[in-house]
C-alpha positions in Angstrom: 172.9 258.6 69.2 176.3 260.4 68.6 177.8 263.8 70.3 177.3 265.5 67.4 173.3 264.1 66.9 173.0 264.9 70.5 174.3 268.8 70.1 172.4 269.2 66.6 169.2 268.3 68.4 170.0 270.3 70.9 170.1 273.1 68.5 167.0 272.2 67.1 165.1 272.0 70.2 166.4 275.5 71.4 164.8 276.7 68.0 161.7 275.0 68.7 161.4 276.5 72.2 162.0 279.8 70.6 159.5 279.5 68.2 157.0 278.3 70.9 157.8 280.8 73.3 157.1 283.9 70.8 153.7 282.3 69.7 152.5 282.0 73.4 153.8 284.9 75.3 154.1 287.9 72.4 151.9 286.3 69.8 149.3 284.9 72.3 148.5 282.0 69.6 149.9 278.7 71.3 150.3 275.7 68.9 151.3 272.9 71.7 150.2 272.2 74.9 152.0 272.9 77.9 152.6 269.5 78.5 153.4 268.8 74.8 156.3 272.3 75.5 157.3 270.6 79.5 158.5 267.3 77.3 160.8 269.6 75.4 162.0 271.6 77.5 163.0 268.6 79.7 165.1 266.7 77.2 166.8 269.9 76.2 167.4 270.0 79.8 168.6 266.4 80.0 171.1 267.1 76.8 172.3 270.4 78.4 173.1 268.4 81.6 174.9 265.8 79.5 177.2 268.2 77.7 177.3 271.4 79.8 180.1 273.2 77.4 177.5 273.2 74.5 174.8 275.1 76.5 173.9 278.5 75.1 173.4 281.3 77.6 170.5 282.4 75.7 168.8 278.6 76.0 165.3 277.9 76.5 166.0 276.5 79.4 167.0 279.4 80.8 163.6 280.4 81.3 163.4 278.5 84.4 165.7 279.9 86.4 168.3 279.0 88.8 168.1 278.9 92.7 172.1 280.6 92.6 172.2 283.8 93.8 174.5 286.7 93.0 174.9 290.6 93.3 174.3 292.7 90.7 177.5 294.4 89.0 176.2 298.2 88.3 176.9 298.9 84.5 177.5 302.0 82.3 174.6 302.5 80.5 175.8 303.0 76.5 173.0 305.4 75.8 172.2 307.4 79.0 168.2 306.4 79.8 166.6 309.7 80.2 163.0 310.2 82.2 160.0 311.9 80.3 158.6 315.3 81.5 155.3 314.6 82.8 152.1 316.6 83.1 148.4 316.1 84.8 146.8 319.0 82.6 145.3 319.3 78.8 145.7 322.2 78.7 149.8 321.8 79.5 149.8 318.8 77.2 148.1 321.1 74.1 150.6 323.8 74.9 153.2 321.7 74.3 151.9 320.3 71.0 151.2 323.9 70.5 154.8 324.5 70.6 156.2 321.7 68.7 153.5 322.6 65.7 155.0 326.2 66.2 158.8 325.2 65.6 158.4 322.8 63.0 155.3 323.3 61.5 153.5 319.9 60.3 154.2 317.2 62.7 153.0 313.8 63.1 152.8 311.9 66.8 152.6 308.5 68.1 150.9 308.4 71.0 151.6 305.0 73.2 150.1 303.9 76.8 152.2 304.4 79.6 153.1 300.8 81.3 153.2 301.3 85.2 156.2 298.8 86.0 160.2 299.0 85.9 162.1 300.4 83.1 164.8 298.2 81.0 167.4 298.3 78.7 168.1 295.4 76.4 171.2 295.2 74.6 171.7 292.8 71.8 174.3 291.7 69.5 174.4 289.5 66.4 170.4 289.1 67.6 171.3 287.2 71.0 170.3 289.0 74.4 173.5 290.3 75.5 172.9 291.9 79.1 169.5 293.8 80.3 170.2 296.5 82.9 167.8 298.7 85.0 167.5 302.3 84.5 169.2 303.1 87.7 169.7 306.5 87.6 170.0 307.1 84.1 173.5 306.6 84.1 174.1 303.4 85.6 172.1 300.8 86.2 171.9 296.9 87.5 173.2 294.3 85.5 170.1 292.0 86.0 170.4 289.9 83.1 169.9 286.3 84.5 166.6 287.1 86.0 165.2 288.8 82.5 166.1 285.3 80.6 163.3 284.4 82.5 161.2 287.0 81.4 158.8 284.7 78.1 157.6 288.0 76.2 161.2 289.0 75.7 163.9 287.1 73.3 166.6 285.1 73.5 167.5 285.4 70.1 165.8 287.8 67.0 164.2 286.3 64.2 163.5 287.8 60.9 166.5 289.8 59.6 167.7 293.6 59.5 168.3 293.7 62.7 171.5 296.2 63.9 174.6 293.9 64.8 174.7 295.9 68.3 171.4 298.0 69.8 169.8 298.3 72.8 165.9 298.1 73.0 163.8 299.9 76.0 161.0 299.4 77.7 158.7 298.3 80.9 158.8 295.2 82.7 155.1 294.6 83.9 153.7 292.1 86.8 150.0 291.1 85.1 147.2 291.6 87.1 146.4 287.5 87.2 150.4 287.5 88.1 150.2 290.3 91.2 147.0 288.0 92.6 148.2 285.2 92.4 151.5 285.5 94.0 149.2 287.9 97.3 147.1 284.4 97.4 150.3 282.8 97.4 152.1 285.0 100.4 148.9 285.6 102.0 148.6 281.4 102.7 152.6 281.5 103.4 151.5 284.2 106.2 153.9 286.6 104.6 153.4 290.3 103.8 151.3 291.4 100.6 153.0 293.3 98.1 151.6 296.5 97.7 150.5 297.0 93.7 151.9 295.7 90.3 154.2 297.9 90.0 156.5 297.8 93.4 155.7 293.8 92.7 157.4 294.2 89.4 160.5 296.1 90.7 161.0 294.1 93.7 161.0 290.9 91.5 163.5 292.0 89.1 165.8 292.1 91.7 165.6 288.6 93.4 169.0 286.9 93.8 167.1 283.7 92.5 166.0 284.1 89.0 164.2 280.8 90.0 161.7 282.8 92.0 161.7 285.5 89.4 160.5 282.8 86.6 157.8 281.9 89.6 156.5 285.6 89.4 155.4 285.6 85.8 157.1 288.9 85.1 155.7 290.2 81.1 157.5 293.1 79.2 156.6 295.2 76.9 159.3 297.5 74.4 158.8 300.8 73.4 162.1 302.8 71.9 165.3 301.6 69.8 168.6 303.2 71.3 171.9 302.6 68.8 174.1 304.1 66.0 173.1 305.1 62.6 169.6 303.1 63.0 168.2 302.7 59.7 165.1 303.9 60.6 163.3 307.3 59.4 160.6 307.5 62.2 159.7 305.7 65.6 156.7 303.7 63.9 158.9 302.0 61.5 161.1 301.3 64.4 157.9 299.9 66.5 156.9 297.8 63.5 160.5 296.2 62.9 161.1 295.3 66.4 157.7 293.5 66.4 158.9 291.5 63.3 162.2 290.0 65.3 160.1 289.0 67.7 159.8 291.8 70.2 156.6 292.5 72.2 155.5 296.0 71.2 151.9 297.0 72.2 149.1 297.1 69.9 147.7 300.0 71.9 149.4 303.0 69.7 148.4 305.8 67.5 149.8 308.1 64.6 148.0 311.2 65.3 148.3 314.8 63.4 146.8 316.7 65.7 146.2 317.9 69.2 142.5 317.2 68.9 143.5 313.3 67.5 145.8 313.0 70.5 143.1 314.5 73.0 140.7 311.3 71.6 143.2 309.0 72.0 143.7 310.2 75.6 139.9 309.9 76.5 139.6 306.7 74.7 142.3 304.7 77.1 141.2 307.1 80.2 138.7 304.5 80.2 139.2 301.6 78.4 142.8 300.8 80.1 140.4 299.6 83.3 139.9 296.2 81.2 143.4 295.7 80.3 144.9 293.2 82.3 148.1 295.0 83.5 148.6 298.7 85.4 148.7 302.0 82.9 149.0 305.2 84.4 148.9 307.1 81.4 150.2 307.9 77.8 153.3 309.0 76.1 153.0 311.5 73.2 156.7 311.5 70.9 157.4 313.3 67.4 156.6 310.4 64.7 160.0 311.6 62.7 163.8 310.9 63.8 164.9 314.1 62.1 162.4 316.3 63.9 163.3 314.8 67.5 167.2 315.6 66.5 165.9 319.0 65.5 164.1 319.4 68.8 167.1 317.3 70.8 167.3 317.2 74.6 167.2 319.2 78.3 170.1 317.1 80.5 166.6 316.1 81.9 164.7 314.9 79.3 163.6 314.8 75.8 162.0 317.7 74.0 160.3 315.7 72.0 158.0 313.1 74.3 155.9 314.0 77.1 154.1 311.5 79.3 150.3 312.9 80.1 149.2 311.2 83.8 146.1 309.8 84.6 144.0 311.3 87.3 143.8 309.0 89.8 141.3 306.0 89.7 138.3 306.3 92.0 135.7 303.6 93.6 133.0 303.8 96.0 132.9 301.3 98.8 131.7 300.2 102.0 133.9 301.1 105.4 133.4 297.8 108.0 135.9 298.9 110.5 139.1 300.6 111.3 142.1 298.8 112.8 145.0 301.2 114.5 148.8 300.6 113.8 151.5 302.1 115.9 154.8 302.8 114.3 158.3 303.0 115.4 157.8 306.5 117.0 154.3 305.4 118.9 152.8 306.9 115.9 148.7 306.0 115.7 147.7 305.5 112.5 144.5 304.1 111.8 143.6 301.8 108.7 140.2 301.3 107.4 139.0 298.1 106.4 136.7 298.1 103.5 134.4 295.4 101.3 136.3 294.5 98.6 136.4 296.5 95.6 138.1 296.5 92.2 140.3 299.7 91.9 143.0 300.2 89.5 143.1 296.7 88.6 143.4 295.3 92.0 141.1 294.6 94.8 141.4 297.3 97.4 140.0 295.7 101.1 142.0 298.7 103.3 142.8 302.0 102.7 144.4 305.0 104.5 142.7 307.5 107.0 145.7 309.2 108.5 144.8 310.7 111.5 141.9 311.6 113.9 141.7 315.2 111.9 140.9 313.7 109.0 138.6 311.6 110.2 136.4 315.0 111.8 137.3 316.9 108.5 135.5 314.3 106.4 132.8 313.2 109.1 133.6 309.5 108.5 131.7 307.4 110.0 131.5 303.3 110.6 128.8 301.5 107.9 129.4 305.0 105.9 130.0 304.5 102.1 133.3 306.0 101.6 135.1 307.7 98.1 138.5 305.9 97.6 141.6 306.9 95.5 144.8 305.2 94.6 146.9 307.7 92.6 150.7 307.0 93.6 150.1 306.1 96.8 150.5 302.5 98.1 147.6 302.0 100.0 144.7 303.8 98.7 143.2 306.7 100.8 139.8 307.7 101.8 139.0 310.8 99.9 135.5 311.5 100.7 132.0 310.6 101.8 128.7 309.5 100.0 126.4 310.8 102.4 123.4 310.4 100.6 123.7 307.0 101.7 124.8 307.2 105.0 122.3 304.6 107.3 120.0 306.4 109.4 121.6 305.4 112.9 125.0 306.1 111.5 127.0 307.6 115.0 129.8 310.1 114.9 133.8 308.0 114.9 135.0 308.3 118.8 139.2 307.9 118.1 141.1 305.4 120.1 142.2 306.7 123.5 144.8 304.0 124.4 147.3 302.1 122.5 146.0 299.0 120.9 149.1 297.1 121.4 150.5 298.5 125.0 147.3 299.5 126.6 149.1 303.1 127.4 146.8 306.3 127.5 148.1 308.1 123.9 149.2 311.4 124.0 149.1 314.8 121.1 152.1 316.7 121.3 151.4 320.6 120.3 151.0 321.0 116.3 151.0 317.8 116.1 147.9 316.0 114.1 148.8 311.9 115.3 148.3 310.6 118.3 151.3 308.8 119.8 152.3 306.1 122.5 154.3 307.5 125.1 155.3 304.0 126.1 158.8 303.4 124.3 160.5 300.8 126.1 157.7 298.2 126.2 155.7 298.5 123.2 156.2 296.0 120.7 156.0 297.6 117.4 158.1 300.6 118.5 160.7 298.3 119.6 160.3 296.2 116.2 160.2 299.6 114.3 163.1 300.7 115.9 165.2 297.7 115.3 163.8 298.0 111.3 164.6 301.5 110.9 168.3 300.9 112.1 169.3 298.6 109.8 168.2 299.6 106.7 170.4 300.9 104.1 170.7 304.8 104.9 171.1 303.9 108.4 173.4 301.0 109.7 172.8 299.2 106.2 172.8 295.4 107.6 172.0 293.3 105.3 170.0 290.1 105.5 167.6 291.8 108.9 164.7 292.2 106.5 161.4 292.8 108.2 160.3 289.1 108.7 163.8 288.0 110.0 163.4 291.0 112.7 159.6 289.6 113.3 161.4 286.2 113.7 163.9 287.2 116.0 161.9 289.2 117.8 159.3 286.5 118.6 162.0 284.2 119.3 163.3 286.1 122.1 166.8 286.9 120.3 166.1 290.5 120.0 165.0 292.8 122.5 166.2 296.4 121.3 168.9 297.6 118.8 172.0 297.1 120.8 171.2 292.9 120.6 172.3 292.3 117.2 175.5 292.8 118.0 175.4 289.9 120.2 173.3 287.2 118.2 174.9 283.9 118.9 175.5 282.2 115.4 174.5 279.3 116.3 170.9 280.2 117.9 170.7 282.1 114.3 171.3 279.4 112.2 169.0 277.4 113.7 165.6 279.4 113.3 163.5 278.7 110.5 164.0 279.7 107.1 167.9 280.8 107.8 170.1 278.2 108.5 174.4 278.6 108.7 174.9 280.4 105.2 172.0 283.1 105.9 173.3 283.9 109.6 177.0 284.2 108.2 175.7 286.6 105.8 173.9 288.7 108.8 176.8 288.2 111.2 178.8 289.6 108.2 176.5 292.5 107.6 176.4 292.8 111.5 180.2 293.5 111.4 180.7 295.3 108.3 178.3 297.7 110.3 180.6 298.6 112.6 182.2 300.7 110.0 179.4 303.4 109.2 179.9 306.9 109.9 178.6 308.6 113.0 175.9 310.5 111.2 174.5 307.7 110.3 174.5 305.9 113.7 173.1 309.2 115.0 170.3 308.7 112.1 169.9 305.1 113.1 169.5 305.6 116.5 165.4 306.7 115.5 165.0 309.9 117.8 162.0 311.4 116.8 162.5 314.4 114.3 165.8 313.4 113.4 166.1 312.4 110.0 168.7 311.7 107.6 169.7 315.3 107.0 168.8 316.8 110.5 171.5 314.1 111.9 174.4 314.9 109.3 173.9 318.8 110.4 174.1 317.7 114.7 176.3 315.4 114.1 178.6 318.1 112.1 177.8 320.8 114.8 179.2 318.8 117.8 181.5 316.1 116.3 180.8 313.4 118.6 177.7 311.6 120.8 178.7 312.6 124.0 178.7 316.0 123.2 175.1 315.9 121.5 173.7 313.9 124.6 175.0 316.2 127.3 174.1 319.4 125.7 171.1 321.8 126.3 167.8 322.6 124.8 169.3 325.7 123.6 172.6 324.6 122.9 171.3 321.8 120.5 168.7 324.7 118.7 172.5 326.5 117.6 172.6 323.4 115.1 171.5 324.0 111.3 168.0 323.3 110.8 167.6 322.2 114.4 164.6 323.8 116.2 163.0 323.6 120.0 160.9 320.9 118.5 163.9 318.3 117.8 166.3 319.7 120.6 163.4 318.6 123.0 163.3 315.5 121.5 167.2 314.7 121.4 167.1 315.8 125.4 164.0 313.7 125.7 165.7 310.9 124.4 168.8 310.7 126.2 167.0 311.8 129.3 165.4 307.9 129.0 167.5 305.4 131.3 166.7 302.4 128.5 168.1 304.6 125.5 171.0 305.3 127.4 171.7 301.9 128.4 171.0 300.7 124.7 173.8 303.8 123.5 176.0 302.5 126.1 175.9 298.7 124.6 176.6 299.9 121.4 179.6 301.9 122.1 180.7 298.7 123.6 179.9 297.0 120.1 182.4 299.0 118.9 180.1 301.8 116.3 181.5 305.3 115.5 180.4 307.6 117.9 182.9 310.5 116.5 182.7 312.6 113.8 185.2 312.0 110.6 185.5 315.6 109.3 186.9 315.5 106.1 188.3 319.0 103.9 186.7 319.9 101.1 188.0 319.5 98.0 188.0 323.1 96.6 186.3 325.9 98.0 184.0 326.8 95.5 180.3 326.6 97.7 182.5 327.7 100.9 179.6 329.7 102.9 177.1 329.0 100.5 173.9 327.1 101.2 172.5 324.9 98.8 169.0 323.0 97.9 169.0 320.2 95.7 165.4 319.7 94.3 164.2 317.2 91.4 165.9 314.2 89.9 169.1 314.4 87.5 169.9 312.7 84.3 174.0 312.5 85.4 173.6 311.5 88.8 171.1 310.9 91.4 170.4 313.3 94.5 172.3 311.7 97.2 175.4 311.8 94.5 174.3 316.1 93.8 174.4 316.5 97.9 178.0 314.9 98.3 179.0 317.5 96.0 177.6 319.9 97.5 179.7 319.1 100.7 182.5 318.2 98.9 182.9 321.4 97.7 182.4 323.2 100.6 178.8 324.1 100.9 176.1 323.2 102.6 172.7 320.8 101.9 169.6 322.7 102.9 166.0 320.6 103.0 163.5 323.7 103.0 163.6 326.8 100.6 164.5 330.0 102.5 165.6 333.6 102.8 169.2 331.4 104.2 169.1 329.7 100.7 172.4 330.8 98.1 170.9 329.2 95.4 168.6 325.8 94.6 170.1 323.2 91.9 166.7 322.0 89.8 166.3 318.8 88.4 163.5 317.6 86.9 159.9 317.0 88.6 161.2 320.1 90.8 158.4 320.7 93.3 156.0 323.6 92.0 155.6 325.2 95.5 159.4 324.9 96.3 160.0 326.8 92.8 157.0 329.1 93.3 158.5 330.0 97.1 162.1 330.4 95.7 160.7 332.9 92.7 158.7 334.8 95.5 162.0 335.0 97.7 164.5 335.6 95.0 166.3 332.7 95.6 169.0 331.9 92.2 168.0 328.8 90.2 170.8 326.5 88.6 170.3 323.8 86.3 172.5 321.0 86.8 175.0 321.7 84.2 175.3 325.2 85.5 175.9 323.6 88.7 178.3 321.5 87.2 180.2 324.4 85.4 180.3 325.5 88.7 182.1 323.3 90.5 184.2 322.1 88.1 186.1 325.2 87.2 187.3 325.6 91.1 190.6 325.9 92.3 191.4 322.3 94.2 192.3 322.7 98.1 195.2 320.5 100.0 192.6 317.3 101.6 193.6 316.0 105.0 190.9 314.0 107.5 190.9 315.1 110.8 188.7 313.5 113.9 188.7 316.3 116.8 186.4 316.8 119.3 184.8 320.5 120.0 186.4 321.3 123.2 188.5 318.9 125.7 185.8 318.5 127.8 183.7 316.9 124.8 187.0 314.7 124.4 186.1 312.8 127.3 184.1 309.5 127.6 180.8 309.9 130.0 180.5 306.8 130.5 180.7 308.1 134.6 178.1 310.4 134.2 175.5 309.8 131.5 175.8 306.6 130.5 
């Protein structure tokens, strides 16, 4: 055959594959065999490899994957991705109906089941998949493209016609139930971690640096909403049933519904019947049928005015407890697990669930051989909500909680107020240590990437890492010679190793894992006394003087350089070369000077983290609880009700984020200089002499 045979069958085979892929993963009506659809894909394959220039980039083939791996370029989204407001109660959902009937008098809905996976944008032009991104937060996403290609259920290229020349398409990308099982069997065989449901499975996958193992995972998507200009469409039905004609897979499950009371029965109906579906739901989403009506309605910065998502109550199941294993955590924190027979709950099959401490376990009465009320909800791993004890056995015995660590042997000790149990043994228990050495690298902390959880495990058991002060002294070559690493994946840790050197001292401070101090609680003590030094050689009292700092952490921090190993380990790591000094840097303008701030919610601009530099940037300062101390709180959506309901009580002023933005924005800007001074001279001074 010719060049040009060669490249017109490729054509015609990517149009085959098309065709074939629609009918099996959005159609569900195969009309080859697998084996018969293997033989093509192979010699398109074969042609591609023979004349690389005339690949597509939306080919067939592309559904395989490729074992390359790249990062992710964070993209503008064109049309900002909003969230739904979300509500548990009828009674909320009818009074929002209520209102829209109010406003604009005869309404139709659509109601639609709620996928529980990842949100995505697809954009499209001239009916070729230009670029999927994630929904990030709102704004800007991940550019994640190569892995959706090998997504089946979604197109390379439309079919039909009337399509937009440029539109983006959104929806949720699902892991299947058969999918999510499947890959556990796989990992559990591997002797690798399970994934926790469908939906982190989901996420996770979508951003694998090998779209190989992404087209392993058997990822399925399904589209919901039509984002673009001048759409010639008149209501989001006739926008549903267009999609579904170029080839998009839009779900069956939907309803136009002209009343409350025909929305209520749609509700009811898939309450139920979304237990035999064969993905995750967790509820449905209730929009205005007509375009013009949602423009009438229009938008909070937030969210939509006219959708509302209306959440499942959580799924429950009645099984058998067999035992309960104890974990310790990275603070010696007991946490006991319960081990359960099997049981189908929310799609998967539950075999532990959470008990959380000792109190709980007296509050309920649980007891071994009981048959124990389980409950998924949001959580990860289901909890233990309650006891059937009309069928507890007749010799049942009360639970008698651990009195020693299960890992160390120590005696455990309860602090005051506390309701865990902890190991007092720091230095010599192994999943403290391992804890430790996780929580320090991840990405709010030291931010080293490539030390996942197994490679810690691995270096752990290998002998390479003994506390958080070794990493910086893993010897390449014993690196790259451990199983699954290699020389290119301990360059990349070496590299991450390094470029840690660079984070700021509140974040060493956060990394370091004393108990009580978290994120925010370390950006406040490290602010108060600039340096480490300072915060290791001052008092109980002194340390209370810091914001949000009470007896309860100052103990700890005194606690914790009181230790002779934590002091050695601070001591290697200032050797390492990590910023044990504060950088203070000016604010911009002074338009929060003095003023305390909470930021509560999620925001359609900008995510939280972002709405907290602000707040520093301008001169204020981030508060965590809601107080009498408390300027003013800036509310996003999903604000929590108590935090609202506490702020109401106290009087406390409630922005929205524009109003915070208005704020801000209108300030007078300040001269900037950075400036790195210690407290006092004395603080200037190493201690190496002394302390450490």
């Amino acid at each position: 055959m010719s060049r040009n045979d060669d490249i017109r069958r490729m054509r015609q085979l990517e149009q085959e594959l098309d065709y074939h892929s629609q009918r099996y993963y959005v159609d569900n009506a195969p009309e080859i065999s697998d084996f018969e659809f293997d033989a093509l894909l192979r010699e398109l394959q074969d042609l591609e490899a023979t004349y690389p220039e005339e690949a597509d980039p939306n080919s067939p083939t592309k559904r395989v994957g490729s074992d390359l791996t790249t990062e992710f370029e964070s993209v503008e989204h064109r049309y900002p991705m909003q969230s739904l407001a979300n509500t548990y109660s009828s009674e909320e959902l009818g009074e929002w109906i209520d209102r829209i009937v109010k406003e604009l008098g005869e309404v139709e809905f659509v109601a639609e089941l709620k996928f529980d996976g990842t949100a995505i944008s697809l954009c499209y032009e001239n009916g070729a998949l230009k670029r999927a991104v994630t929904r990030g937060d709102g704004r800007r996403g991940d550019d994640v493209t190569n892995n959706v290609r090998t997504i089946g259920a979604i197109p390379l290229k439309l079919r039909g016609e009337g399509y937009p020349a440029m539109f983006e398409i959104r929806g949720e990308i699902i892991m299947p139930y058969a999918s999510f099982d499947r890959l556990n069997r796989e990992r559990e065989a591997a002797g690798e971690p399970l994934l926790a449901n469908p939906r982190n499975a989901a996420a996770g996958t979508l951003k694998l640096q090998s779209s190989q193992t992404v087209a392993h995972r058997g990822l399925d998507c399904t589209l919901y909403h039509l984002a673009g200009d001048n759409l010639p469409y008149t209501t989001h039905a006739e926008m549903l049933s267009a999609a579904r004609g170029w080839g998009f897979k839009i779900s069956d499950h939907t309803a136009i519904c002209r009343s409350r009371e025909e929305v209520e029965k749609f509700i009811a109906y898939w309450d139920t019947e979304r237990k035999a579906l064969p993905y995750a739901t967790d509820g449905v989403v209730i929009k205005v049928n007509s375009y013009a009506q949602q423009r009438t309605l229009g938008s909070t910065a937030k969210a939509p005015r006219w959708a509302v998502a209306y959440k499942f109550q959580a799924e429950k199941a009645l099984t058998k407890l067999v035992s309960v294993d104890f974990q310790v955590g990275r603070t010696g924190a007991i946490t006991p697990v319960a081990n359960l027979e099997p049981v189908q709950l929310a799609g998967t099959v539950v075999k532990r669930a959470s008990i959380h401490n000792a109190d709980q376990i007296a509050q309920l009465d649980i007891r071994l051989g009981d048959m124990v009320y389980i409950e998924k909800g949001g959580e990860i791993i289901p909890k233990i909500t309650g006891v059937e004890l009309s069928m507890r056995p007749t010799d049942s015995k009360p639970f008698e909680y651990i009195t020693h660590c299960p890992e160390c042997g120590s005696e455990l000790v309860r602090f005051e107020g506390e309701a865990k149990h902890y190991c007092p043994n720091q230095s010599d228990c192994p999943p403290q240590i391992v804890g430790r050495i996780e929580h320090f690298v991840k990405r709010k902390a030291m931010d080293i990437e490539g030390l996942g959880g197994e490679t810690i495990e691995l270096l752990w058991q290998n002998g390479m890492l003994k506390d958080i002060a070794d990493i910086y002294h893993l010897d390449p070559v014993q690196l790259a010679s451990l199983p699954r690493l290699g020389e290119k994946s301990a360059a990349n840790i070496l590299e991450g190793v390094r470029r840690s050197k660079e984070v700021s001292f509140e974040r060493v401070l956060f990394a370091l894992g004393i108990r009580f101090v978290g994120e925010t609680t370390a950006k406040y003590i490290a602010t108060h006394f600039l340096s480490l030094d300072a915060i290791a050689l001052a008092s109980v009292e002194e340390l209370a003087e810091a914001e949000e700092v009470g007896e309860k952490i100052a103990r700890s921090i005194t606690d914790y350089f009181a230790d002779e190993n934590n002091r050695r380990i601070v001591e290697s790591l200032r050797e390492a070369g990590l910023k044990f000094d504060m950088e203070i840097k000016q604010p911009t303008s002074n338009a929060l000077m003095g003023k305390s701030v909470v930021i509560s919610g999620k925001f359609a601009g900008r995510s939280r983290d972002d709405m907290k530099a602000l707040v520093e940037e301008h001169g204020g300062k981030n508060l965590a609880a809601v107080s009498a101390n408390v300027d003013f709180i800036v509310a996003g959506e999903n604000m929590g009700p108590a935090k609202r309901q506490k702020a109401e009580k106290l009087g406390v002023k409630i922005l929205s984020e524009e109003e915070f933005m208005a704020l801000i924005e209108g300030a007078e800007p300040i001269e900037k200089k950075t400036v790195v001074e210690p407290k006092t001279e004395a603080e200037a001074k190493p201690i190496q002499g002394t302390l450490f």
